[in-house]
C-alpha positions as a printed Julia matrix, in Angstrom:
78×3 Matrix{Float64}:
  74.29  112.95  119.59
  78.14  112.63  119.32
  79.63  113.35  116.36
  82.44  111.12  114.35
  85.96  112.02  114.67
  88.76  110.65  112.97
  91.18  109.0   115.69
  94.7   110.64  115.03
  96.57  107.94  116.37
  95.58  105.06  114.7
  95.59  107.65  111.46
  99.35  108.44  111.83
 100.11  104.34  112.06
  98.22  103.92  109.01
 100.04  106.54  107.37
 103.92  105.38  108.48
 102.75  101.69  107.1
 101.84  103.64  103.69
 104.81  105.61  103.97
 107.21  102.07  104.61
 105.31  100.45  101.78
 106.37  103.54   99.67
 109.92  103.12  100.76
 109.32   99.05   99.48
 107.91  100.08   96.27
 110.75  102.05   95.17
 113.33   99.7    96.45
 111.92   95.94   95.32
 111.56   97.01   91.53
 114.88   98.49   91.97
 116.34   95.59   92.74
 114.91   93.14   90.8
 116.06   95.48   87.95
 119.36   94.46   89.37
 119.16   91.14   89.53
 118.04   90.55   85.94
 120.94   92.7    84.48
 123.34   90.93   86.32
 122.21   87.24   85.73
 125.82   85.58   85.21
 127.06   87.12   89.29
 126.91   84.74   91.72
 124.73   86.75   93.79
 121.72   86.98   91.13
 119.68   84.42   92.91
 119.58   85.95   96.44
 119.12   89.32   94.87
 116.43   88.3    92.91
 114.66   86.07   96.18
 115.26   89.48   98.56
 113.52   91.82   95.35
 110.4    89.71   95.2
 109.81   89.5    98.8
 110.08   93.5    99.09
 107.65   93.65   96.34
 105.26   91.25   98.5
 105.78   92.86  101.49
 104.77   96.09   99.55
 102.05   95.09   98.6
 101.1    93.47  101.79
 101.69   96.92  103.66
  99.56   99.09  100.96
  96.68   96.95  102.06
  97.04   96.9   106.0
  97.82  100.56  105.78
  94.66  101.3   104.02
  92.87   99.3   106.28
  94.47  101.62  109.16
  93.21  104.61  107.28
  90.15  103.06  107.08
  89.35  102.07  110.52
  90.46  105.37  112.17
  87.98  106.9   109.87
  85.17  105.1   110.75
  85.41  103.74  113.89
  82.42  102.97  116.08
  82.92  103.59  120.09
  81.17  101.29  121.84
């Protein structure tokens, strides 16, 4: 009987998508932080637009990067 191994490949994907969703969660709270403290610039509305789609996308990648994890974990070969 073969024994389960973790797949390294798909293991290091999942772990660059946690890594970029890192990255996003860092840099949308920074910038929304931004935006509302500078509410009377012109540019507070595209600020604040780009900020909350980081945060999304953040979130977004935490969940397909655990997924990654996930599947190169437990796998099934066929």
């Amino acid at each position: 009987m073969e024994t389960k191994r973790t797949n390294k490949t798909i293991l290091v994907k999942g772990i660059k998508t946690m890594g970029i969703s890192l990255l996003c969660m860092f840099l949308g709270p920074t910038l929304l932080y931004i935006a509302f403290s500078n509410q009377e610039k012109p540019l507070y509305i595209p600020i604040l637009i780009v900020a909350i789609l980081i945060c999304i996308l953040a979130i977004f990648l935490v969940f397909k990067g655990l997924k990654t994890i996930m599947d190169s974990m437990f796998y099934k070969k066929n």
